[in-house]
C-alpha positions in Angstrom: 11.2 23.3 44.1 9.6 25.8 42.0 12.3 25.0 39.0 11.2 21.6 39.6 7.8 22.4 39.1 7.7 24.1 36.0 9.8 21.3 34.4 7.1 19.1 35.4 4.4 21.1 33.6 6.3 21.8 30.5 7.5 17.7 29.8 3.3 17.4 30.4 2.5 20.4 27.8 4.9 19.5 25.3 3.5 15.2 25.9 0.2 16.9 24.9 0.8 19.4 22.3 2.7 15.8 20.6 -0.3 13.8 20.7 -2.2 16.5 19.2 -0.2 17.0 16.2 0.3 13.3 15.4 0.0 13.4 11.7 -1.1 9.2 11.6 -4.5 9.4 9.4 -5.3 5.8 9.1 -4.3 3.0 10.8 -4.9 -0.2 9.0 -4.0 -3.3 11.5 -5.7 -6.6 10.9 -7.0 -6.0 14.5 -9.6 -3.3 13.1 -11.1 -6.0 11.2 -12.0 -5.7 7.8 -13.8 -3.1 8.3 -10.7 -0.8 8.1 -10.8 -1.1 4.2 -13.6 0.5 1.8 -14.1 -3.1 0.4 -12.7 -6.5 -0.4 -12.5 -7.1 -4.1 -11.8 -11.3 -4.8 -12.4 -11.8 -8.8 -12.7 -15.1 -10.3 -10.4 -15.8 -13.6 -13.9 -15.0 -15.6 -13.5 -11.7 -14.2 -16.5 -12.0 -12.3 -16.5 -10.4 -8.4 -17.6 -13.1 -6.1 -17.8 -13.1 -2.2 -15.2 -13.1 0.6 -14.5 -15.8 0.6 -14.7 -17.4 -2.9 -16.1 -20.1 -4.2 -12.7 -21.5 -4.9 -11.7 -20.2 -1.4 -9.9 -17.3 -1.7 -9.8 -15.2 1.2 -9.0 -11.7 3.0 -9.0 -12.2 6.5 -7.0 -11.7 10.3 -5.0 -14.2 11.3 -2.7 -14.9 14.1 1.2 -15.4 13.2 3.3 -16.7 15.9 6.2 -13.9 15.7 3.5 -10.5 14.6 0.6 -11.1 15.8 -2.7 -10.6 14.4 -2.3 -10.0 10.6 -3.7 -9.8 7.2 -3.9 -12.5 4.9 -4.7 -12.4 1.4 -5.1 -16.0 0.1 -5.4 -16.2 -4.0 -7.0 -19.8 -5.0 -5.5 -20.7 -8.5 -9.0 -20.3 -10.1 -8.9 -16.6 -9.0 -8.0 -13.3 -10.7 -7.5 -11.3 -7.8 -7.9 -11.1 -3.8 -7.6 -7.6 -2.8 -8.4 -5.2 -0.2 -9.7 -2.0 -1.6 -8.8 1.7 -0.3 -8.5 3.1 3.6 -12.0 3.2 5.0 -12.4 7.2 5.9 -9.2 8.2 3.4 -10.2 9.5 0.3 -6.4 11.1 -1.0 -7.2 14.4 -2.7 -5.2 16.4 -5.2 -2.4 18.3 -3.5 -2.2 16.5 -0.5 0.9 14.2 0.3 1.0 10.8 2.0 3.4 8.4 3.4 1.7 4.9 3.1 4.1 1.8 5.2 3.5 -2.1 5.5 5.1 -4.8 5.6 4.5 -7.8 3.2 5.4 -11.4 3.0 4.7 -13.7 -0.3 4.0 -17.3 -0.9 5.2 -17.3 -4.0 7.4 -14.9 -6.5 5.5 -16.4 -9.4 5.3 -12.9 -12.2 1.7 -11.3 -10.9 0.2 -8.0 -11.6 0.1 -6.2 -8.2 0.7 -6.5 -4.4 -0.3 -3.2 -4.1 -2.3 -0.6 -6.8 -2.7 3.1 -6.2 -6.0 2.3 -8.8 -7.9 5.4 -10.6 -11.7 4.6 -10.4 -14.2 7.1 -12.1 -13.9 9.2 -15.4 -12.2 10.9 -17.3 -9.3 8.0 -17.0 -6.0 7.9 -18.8 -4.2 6.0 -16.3 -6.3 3.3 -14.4 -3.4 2.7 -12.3 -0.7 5.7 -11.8 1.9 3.1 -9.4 1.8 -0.6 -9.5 4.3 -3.1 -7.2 4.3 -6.4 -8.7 6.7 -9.3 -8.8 8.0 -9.8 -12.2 10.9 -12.7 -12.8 11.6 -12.5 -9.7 11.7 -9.1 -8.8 9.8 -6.7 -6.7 9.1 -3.9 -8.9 7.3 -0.5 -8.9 6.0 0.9 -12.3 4.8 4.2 -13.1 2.2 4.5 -16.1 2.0 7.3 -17.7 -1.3 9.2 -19.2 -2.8 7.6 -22.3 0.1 4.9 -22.6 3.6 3.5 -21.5 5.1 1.7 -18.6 8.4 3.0 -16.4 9.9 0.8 -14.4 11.2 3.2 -11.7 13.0 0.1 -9.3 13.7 -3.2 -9.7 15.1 -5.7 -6.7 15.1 -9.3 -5.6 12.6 -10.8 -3.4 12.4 -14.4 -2.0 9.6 -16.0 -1.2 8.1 -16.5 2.3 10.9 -13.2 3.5 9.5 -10.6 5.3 10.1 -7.0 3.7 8.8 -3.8 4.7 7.4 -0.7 1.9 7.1 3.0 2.8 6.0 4.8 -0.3 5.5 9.0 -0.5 2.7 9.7 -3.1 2.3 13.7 -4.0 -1.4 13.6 -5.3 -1.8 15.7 -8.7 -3.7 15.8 -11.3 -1.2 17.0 -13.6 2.0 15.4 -15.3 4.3 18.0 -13.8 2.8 18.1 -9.8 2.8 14.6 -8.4 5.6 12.7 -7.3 6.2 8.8 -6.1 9.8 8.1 -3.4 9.8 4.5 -2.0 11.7 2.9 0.7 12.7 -0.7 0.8 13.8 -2.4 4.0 14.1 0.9 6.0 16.3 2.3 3.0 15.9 5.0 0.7 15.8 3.7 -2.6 17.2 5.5 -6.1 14.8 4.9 -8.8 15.5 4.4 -12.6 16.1 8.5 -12.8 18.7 8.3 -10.9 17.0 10.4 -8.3 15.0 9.6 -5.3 11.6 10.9 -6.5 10.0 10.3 -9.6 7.5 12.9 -10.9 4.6 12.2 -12.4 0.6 12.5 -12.6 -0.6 10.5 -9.6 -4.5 11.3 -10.0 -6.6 10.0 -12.3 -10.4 9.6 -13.2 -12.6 11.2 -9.9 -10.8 9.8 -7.2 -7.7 7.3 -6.4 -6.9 4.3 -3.7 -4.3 1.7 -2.3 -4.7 -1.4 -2.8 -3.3 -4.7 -1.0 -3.3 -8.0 -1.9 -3.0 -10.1 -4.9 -4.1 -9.7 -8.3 -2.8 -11.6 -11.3 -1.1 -15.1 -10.9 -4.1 -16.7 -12.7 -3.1 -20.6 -12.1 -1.2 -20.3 -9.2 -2.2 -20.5 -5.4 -0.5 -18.2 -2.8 -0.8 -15.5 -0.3 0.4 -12.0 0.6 0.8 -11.4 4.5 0.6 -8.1 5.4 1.1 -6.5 8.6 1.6 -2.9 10.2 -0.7 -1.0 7.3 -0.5 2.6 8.0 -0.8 5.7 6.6 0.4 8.9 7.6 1.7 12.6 6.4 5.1 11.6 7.8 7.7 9.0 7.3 7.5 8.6 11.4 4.0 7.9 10.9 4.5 4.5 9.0 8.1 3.2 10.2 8.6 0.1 12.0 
């Protein structure tokens, strides 16, 4: 009995001691309401920022899909530059840290855009703007990497159809310097090899006085669609994000 006992009581230490050290630092479900982003950014093909929603009717917002659940929706009118949601409310990713970010995504149209996702410099000095992009481009998911000052690497490159349901987990290495961060990205619960053959690419990941995801859609200027996105999390592991 007293073998028994002490089973008990370690399965109930070790339960605890797991929830404790649960590395999840953000969790951004569509069931948080908006409120689980820093801001909603919608931008009219002037360039000028107008409410959520638009004018033309763009719009972040929870909605309820018959297989997920509650999830996000990004809808880009035609007239619109961008509909985006901007950073993790409470996150602010600092130099030297590391992050896993996971979602899953589903697009309305592979028409060539400029992001479905930023990690976007804000501040000064900036060399960057924005260190990683994902954007559709003939066809094709891609992530770029741009360099300080000037250039564009395309680091993967794959296939997407329109109205499929994918899933991202990216690992960002926050630094400041051209040598110390670092960018690995999993597609479809696979680890991906990116144009260096390897599966990291390093790189300067912080630019300006601070750095954030972004979701959504930007660019596309003349065509309306959406980007679904559901199960946004970020975390200091893989385990955190998966799905």
């Amino acid at each position: 009995m007293k073998v028994k006992i002490t089973s008990v009581v370690s399965l109930a230490v070790a339960m605890i001691c797991g929830t404790a050290n649960a590395t999840l630092i953000w969790n951004g479900s569509a069931t948080g309401g908006l409120g689980v982003f820093k801001n909603i950014n919608i931008q009219d093909k002037n360039d000028n920022y107008v409410s959520n929603p638009s004018p033309n009717g763009s719009v972040a917002q929870a909605i309820n899909d018959p297989t997920y659940g509650t999830i996000w929706q990004f809808y880009k009118d035609n007239d619109d530059r961008r509909c985006e949601a901007h950073g993790a409310n409470g996150v602010d990713p600092a130099i030297g840290s590391q992050y896993y970010i996971g979602w899953g995504f589903k697009i309305t149209s592979t028409v060539d855009d400029n992001a479905i996702f930023q990690w976007k410099s804000y501040g000064s000095p900036m060399v960057q703007n924005f260190p990683l992009v994902m954007k559709m481009v003939g066809g094709n998911l891609q992530l770029h990497y741009f360099p300080p000052n000037s250039g564009d690497v395309v680091l993967w490159s794959q296939s997407v159809s329109a109205n499929s349901w994918h899933k991202v987990y990216l690992r960002i290495k926050v630094s400041d310097q051209t040598s110390g961060g670092s960018v690995s990205l999993w597609f479809d619960d696979a680890s991906q090899t990116l144009s260096n053959g390897s599966t990291s690419y390093t790189g300067k990941t912080f630019d300006g006085s601070s750095v954030d995801p972004k979701w959504g859609i930007y660019g596309a200027v003349g065509t309306s669609m959406s980007d679904y996105v559901r199960h946004l999390r970020i975390g200091t592991a893989l385990t955190d994000v998966q799905f």
